[in-house]
C-alpha positions as CSV (number, residue, x, y, z in Angstrom):
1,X,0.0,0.0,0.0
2,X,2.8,2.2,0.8
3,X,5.7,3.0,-1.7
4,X,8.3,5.7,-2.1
5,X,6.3,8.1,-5.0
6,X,7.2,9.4,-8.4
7,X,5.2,12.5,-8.6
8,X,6.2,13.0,-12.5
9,X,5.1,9.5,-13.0
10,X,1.8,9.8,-11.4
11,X,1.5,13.1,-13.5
12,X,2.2,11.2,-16.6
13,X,5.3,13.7,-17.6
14,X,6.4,10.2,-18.9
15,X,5.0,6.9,-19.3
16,X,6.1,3.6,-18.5
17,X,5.8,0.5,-20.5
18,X,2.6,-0.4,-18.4
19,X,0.3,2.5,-19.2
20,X,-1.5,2.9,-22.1
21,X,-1.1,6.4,-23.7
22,X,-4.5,6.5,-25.6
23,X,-6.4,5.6,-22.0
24,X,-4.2,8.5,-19.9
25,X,-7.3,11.3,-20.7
26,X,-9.2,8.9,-18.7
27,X,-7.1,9.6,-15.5
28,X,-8.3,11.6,-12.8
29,X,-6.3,14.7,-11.4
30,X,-7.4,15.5,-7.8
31,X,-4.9,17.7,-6.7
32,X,-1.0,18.6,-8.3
33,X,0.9,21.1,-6.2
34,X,5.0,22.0,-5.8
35,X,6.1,20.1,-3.1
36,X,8.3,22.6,-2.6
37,X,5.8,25.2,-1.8
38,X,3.8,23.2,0.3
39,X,6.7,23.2,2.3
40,X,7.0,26.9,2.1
41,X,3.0,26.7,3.0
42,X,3.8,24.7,6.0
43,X,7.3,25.6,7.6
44,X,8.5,28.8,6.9
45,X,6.9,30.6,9.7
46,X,8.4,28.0,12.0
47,X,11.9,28.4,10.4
48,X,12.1,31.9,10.7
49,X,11.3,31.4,14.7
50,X,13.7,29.1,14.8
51,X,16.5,30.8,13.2
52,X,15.6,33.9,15.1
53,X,16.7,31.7,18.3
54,X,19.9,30.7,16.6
55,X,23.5,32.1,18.3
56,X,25.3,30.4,16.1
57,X,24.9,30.7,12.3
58,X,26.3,27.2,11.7
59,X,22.9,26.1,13.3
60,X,20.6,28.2,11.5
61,X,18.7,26.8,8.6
62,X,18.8,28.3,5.1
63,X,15.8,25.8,3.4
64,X,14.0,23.2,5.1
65,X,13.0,21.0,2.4
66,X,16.8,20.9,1.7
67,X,17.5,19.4,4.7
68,X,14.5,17.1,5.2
69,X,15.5,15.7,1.7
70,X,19.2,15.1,2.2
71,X,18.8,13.9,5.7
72,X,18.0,10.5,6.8
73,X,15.8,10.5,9.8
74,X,12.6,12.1,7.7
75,X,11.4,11.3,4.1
76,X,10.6,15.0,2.4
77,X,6.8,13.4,1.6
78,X,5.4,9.7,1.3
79,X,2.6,8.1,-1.3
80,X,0.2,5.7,-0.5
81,X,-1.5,3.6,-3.4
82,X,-4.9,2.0,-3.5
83,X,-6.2,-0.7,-5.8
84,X,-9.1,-2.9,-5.4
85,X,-8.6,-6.5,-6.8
86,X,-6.2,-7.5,-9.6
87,X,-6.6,-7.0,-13.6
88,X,-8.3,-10.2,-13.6
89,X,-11.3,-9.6,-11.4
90,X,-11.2,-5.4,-11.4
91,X,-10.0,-5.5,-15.1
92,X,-9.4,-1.1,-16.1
93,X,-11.2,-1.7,-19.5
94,X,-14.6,-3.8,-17.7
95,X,-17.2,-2.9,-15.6
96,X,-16.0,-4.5,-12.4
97,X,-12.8,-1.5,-13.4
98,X,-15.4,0.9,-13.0
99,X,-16.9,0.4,-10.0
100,X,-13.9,-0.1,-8.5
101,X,-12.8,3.6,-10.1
102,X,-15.6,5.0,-8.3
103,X,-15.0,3.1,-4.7
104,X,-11.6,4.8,-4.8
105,X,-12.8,8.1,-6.3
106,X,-15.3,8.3,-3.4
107,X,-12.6,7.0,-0.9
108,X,-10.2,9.8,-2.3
109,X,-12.6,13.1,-1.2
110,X,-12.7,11.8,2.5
111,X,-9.5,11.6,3.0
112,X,-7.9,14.4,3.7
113,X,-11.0,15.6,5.9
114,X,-9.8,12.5,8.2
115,X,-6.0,13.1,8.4
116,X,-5.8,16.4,8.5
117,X,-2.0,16.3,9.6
118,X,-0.9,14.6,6.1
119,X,-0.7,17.5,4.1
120,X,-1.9,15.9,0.5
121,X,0.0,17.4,-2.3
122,X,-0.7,15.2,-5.3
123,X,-3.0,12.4,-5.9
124,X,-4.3,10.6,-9.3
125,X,-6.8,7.9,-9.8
126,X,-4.9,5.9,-12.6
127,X,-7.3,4.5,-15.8
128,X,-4.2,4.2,-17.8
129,X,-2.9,0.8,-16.5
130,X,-4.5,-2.5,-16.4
131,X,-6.2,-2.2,-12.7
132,X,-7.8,1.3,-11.7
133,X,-5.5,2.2,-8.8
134,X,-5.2,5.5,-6.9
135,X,-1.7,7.4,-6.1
136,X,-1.9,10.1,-2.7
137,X,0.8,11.8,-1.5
138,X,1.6,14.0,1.2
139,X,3.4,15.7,4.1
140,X,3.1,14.8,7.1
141,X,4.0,17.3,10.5
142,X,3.1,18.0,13.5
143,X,2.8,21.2,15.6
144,X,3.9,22.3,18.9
145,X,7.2,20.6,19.0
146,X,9.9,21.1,22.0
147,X,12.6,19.9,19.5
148,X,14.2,21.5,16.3
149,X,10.8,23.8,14.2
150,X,8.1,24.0,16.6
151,X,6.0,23.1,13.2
152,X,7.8,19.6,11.4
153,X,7.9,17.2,9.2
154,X,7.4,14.0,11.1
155,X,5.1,11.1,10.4
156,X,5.2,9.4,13.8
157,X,3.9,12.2,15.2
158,X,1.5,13.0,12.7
159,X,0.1,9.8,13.0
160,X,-0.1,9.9,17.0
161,X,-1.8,13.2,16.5
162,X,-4.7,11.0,14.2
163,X,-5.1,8.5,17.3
164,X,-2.8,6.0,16.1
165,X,-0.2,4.6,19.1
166,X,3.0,2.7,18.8
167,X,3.3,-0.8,20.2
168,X,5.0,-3.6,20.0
169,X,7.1,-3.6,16.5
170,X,4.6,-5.0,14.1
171,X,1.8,-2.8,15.4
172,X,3.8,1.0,15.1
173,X,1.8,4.1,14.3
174,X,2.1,3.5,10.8
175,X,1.0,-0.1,10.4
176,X,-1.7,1.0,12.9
177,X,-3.1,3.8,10.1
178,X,-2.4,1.9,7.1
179,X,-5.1,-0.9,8.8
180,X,-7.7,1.4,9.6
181,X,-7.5,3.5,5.8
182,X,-7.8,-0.3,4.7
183,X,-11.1,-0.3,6.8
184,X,-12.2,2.5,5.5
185,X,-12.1,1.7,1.5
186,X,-13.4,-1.4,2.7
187,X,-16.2,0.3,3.8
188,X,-16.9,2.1,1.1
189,X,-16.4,-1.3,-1.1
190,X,-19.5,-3.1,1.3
191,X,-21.2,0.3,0.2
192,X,-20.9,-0.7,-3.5
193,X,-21.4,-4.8,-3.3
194,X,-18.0,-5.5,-2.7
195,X,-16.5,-7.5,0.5
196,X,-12.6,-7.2,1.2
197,X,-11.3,-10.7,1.0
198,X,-8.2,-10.7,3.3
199,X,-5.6,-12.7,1.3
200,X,-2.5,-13.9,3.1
201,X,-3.8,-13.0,6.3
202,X,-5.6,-15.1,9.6
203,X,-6.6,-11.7,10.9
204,X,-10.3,-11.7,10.5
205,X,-10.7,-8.8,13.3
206,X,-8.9,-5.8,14.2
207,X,-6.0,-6.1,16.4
208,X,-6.8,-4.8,20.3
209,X,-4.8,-1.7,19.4
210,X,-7.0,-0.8,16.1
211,X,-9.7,-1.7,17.9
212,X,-9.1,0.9,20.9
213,X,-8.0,3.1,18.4
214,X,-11.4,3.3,16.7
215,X,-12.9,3.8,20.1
216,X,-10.8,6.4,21.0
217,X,-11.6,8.0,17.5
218,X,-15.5,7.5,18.7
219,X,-14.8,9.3,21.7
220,X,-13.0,11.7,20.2
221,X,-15.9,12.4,17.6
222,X,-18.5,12.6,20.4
223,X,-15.4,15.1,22.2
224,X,-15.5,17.1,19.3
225,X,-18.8,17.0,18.8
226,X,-19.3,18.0,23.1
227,X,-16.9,21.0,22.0
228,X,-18.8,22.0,18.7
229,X,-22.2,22.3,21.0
230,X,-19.7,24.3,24.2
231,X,-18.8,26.7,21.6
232,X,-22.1,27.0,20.4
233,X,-22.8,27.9,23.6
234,X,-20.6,29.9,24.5
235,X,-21.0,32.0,21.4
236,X,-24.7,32.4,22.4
237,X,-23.1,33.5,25.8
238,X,-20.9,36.0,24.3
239,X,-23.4,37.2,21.3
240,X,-26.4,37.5,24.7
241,X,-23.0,39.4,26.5
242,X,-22.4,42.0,24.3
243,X,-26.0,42.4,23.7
244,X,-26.0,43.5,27.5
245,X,-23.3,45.2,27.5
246,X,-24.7,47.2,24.7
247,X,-28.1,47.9,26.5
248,X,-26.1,48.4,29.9
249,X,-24.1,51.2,27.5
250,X,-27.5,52.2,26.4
251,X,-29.2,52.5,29.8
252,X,-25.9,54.0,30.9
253,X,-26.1,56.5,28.0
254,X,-29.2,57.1,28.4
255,X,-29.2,57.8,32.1
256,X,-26.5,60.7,31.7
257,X,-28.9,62.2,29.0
258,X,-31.5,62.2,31.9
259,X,-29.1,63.7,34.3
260,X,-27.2,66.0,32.0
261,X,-31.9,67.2,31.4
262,X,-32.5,67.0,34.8
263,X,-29.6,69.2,35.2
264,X,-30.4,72.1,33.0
265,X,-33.9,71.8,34.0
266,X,-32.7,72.3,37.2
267,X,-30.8,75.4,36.4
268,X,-33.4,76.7,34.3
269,X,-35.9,76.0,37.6
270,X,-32.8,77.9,39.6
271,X,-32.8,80.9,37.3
272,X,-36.9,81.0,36.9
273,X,-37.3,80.9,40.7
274,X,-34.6,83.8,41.2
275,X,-35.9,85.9,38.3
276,X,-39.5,85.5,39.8
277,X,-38.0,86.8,43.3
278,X,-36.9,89.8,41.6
279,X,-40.3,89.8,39.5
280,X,-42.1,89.7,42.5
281,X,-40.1,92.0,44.5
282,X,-40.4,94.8,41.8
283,X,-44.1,94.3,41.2
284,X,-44.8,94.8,44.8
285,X,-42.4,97.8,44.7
286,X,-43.9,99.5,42.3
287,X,-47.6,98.4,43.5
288,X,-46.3,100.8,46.8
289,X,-45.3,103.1,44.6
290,X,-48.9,102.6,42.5
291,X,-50.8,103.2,45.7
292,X,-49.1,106.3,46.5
293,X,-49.1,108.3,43.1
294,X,-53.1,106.7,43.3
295,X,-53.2,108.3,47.0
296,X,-51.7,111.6,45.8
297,X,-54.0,111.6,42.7
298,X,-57.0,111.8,44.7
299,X,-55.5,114.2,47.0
300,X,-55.3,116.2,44.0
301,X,-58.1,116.1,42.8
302,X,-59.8,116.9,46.3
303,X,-58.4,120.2,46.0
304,X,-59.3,120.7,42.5
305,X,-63.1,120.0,43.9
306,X,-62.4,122.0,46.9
307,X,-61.0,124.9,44.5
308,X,-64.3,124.6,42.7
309,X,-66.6,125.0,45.7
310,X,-64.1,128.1,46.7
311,X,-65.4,129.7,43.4
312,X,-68.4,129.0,43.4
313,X,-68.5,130.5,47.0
314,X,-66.9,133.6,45.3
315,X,-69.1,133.7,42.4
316,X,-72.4,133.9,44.6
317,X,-70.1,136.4,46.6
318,X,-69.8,138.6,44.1
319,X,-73.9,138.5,43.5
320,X,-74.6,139.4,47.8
321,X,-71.8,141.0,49.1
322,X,-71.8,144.9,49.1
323,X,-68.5,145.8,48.0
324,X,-69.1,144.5,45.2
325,X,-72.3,146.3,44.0
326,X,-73.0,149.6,42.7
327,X,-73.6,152.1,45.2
328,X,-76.5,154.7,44.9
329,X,-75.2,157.9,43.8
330,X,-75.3,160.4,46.6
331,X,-77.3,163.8,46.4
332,X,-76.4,166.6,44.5
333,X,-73.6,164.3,43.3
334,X,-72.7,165.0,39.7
335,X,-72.1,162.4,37.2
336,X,-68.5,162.8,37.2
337,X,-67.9,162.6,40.6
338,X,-70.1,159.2,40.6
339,X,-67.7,157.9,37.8
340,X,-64.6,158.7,39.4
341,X,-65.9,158.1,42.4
342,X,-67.7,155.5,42.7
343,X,-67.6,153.6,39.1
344,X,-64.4,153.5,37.9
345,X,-63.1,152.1,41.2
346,X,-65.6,149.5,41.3
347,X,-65.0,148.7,37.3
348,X,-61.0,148.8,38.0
349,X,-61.3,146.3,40.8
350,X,-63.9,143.9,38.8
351,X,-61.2,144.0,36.0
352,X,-58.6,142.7,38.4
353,X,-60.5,140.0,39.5
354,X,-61.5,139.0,36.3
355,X,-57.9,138.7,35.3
356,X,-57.5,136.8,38.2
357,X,-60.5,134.7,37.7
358,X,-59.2,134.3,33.8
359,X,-55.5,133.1,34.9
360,X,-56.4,131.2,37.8
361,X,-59.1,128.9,35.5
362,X,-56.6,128.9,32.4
363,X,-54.1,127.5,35.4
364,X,-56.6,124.8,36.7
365,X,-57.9,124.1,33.1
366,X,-54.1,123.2,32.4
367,X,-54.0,121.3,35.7
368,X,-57.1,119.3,34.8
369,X,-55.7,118.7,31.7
370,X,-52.2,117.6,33.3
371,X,-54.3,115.4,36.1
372,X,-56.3,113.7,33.4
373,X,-53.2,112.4,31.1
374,X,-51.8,111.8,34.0
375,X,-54.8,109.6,35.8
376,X,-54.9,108.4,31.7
377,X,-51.4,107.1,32.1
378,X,-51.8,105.9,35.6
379,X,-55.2,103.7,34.6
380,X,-52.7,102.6,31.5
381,X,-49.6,101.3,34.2
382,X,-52.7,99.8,36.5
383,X,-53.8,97.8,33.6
384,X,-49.9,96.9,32.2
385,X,-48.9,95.9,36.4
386,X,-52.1,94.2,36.5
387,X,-51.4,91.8,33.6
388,X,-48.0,91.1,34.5
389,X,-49.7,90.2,37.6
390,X,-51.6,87.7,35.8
391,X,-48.6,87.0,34.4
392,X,-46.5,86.7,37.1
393,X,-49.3,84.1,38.6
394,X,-48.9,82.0,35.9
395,X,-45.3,81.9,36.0
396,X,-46.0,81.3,39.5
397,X,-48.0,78.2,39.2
398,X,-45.5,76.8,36.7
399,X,-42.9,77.4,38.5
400,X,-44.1,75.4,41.3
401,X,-45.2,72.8,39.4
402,X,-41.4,72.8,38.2
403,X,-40.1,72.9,41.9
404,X,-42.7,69.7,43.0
405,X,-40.9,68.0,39.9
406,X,-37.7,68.8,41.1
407,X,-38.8,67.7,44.6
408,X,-39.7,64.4,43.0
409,X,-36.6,64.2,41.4
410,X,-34.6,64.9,44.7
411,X,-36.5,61.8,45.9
412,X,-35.7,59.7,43.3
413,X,-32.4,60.2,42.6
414,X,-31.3,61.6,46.0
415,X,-30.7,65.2,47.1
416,X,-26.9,65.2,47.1
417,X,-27.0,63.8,43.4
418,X,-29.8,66.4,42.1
419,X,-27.2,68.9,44.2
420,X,-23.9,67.6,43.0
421,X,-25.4,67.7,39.1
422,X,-26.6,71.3,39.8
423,X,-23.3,72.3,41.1
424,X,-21.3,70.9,38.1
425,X,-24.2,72.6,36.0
426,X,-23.4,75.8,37.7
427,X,-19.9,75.4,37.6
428,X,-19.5,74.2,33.4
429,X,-21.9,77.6,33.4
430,X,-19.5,80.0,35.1
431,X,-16.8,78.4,32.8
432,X,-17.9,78.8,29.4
433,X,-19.3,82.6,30.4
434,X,-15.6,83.5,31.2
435,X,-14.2,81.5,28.1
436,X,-16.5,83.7,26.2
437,X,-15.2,86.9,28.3
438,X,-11.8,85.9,27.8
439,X,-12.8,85.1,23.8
440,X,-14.2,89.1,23.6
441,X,-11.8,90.3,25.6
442,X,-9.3,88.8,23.0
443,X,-10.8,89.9,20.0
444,X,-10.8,93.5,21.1
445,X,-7.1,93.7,22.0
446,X,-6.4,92.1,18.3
């Protein structure tokens, strides 16, 4: 089953006497890769940790596959081949050729799914020849090593890493894996009609070793399997984890947007209540003030009734008392005399007292006049104070509505908090008005 490999051969860059040419297009190319890189693929991350370790330049490694090929304790790659029956019972040109093309073709796409530590790197189902027959060949390493790359070509250890044990001599790691691959075409054979006749052999079963091998490789399925379903799991853990950390970041944000509101409201509730203070005390001042220009009005205009009943007192005056009435001229008094006399005084002093009469009611027609845009003005400022009044009221009511709110929030969130928000409220204020004093200030002196 095993054999040394001749990738070029199992190309078909030349043909050997026991292939037939015209048949080759019937070959089957599953995979056809440089060697060379694979190892590049594989190892060169590994080599350039190693030689970074390296004092001594004599130790460091210049190519790996260089190495591997000219030493003696690893083969660079191996090749297993796979044929089912001879040429005269799985003949290439009959049918039995066929099926047994397809056993192997479907034997071929499973396997490097189930050693994934043997690096295929070429492998060809072969038409050409006189039994259908299939060519793999690969790398195999292992990781993690103590010794040498900590990535390396070794096929003991690739194979220990698949489940497969050393025992005694006959039953090594590699005897061990090349009975179980033969258990697994066989199979896929049973799948397709065909039983594996064991020629040459008395072994009917599996050896103890396969056989606790393949329950080791059940275990480790159901392992993998328990480890598929944890991380499963624990992806669904760590998917619902973020989720809550992204509402918790949410709530969070959404918390400060309630405090950084609950602060300005505050502040705006501050403000309101001390504007209203001065409202109020301003109002009532000039209410006082109100009451006393009212007070003095009406004082006023008292005397201007008082003046009125003065003249009227002198009007009817004039009509009874004496003094002012024409006296009776006196016997034998001539007309002249009783002019100078007696007329022309009385005429002269009724002059002056109309004069008198005329200034003093042009003077209190003024003052009326005065009094009544002034009482005009004064109803005016009554009916301005007394809607702002109103207005005041209603600022009033809303501001304590604001203040029970506030209240309630103290409550709920705690006094000190409410406080402590207010404070740095009050104190981001104070900053960003003297940034801006300091921002005019600047622009002036430029």
């Amino acid at each position: 089953m095993t054999g040394k490999g001749s990738v070029n051969h199992n190309s078909r860059k030349f043909h050997a006497k026991n292939t037939d040419p015209e048949r080759s297009c019937l070959n089957v190319e599953y995979c056809n890769e440089n060697v060379k890189d694979v190892y590049h693929e594989l190892f060169d991350e590994a080599l350039a940790r190693y030689n970074e370790k390296q004092t001594r330049s004599d130790r460091r490694i210049d190519d790996y596959y260089e190495k591997i090929r000219s030493g003696k304790q690893e083969k660079p790659f191996h090749e297993i081949i796979l044929q089912i029956g001879d040429k005269d019972n799985m003949g290439a040109k009959t049918e039995n050729g066929q099926l047994a093309a397809k056993v192997l073709d479907k034997y071929m796409w499973d396997f490097q799914r189930r050693n994934p530590t043997l690096r295929v790197f070429s492998a060809y189902l072969h038409i050409d020849e006189a039994t259908p027959h299939l060519h793999i060949d690969f790398v195999p390493y292992t990781t993690g090593s103590k010794r040498g790359l900590d990535t390396r070509v070794s096929l003991k250890q690739a194979l220990s890493a698949l489940g497969f044990k050393g025992g005694t001599r006959r039953e090594t790691e590699l005897n061990q894996w090349v009975a179980y691959e033969k258990e697994q075409l066989a199979a896929v054979m049973l799948e397709h009609g065909i039983e594996w006749e064991k020629k040459g052999t008395h072994e009917k079963h599996l050896s103890v070793l396969d056989f606790e091998k393949k329950e080791r490789a059940k275990e480790v399925a159901k392992l993998e399997q328990s480890i598929s379903d944890g991380k499963e799991r624990l992806s669904d853990i760590q998917i619902q984890q973020r989720k809550a950390e992204q509402e918790t970041e949410q709530i969070r944000q959404e918390g400060e947007a309630v405090r950084q509101e609950l602060s300005e409201t505050s502040n705006l509730l501050k403000e309101q209540a001390e504007t209203l203070a001065e409202d109020k005390e301003k109002l009532l001042s000039d209410n006082e003030k109100l009451k006393k220009q009212q007070k003095k009005l009406q004082q006023e205009i008292e005397k201007m009734l008082q003046s009125k009943a003065v003249m009227e007192r002198n009007i009817h005056a004039y009509d009874e008392d004496e003094k002012w009435q024409l006296p009776e001229p006196a016997a034998l008094m001539s007309a002249k005399a009783y002019k100078d006399k007696k007329a022309s005084p009385l005429v002269e002093k009724l002059k002056e007292t109309i004069k008198a009469l005329t200034i003093k009611c042009i003077q209190l027609t003024e003052q009326g006049k005065k009094l009544k845009d002034k009482v005009t003005r004064q109803e005016q400022q009554i009916r301005h104070l007394t809607d702002k009044v109103m207005e005041q009221s209603d600022i009033i009511d809303r501001l304590q509505e604001q203040t029970a709110d506030l209240e309630r929030l103290e409550r709920y969130f705690g006094r000190e908090q409410v406080q402590s928000i207010v404070g740095r409220s009050k104190a981001r204020g104070r900053a960003e008005k003297a940034n801006k004093h300091l921002k005019r200030a600047f622009e002036m002196n430029r």
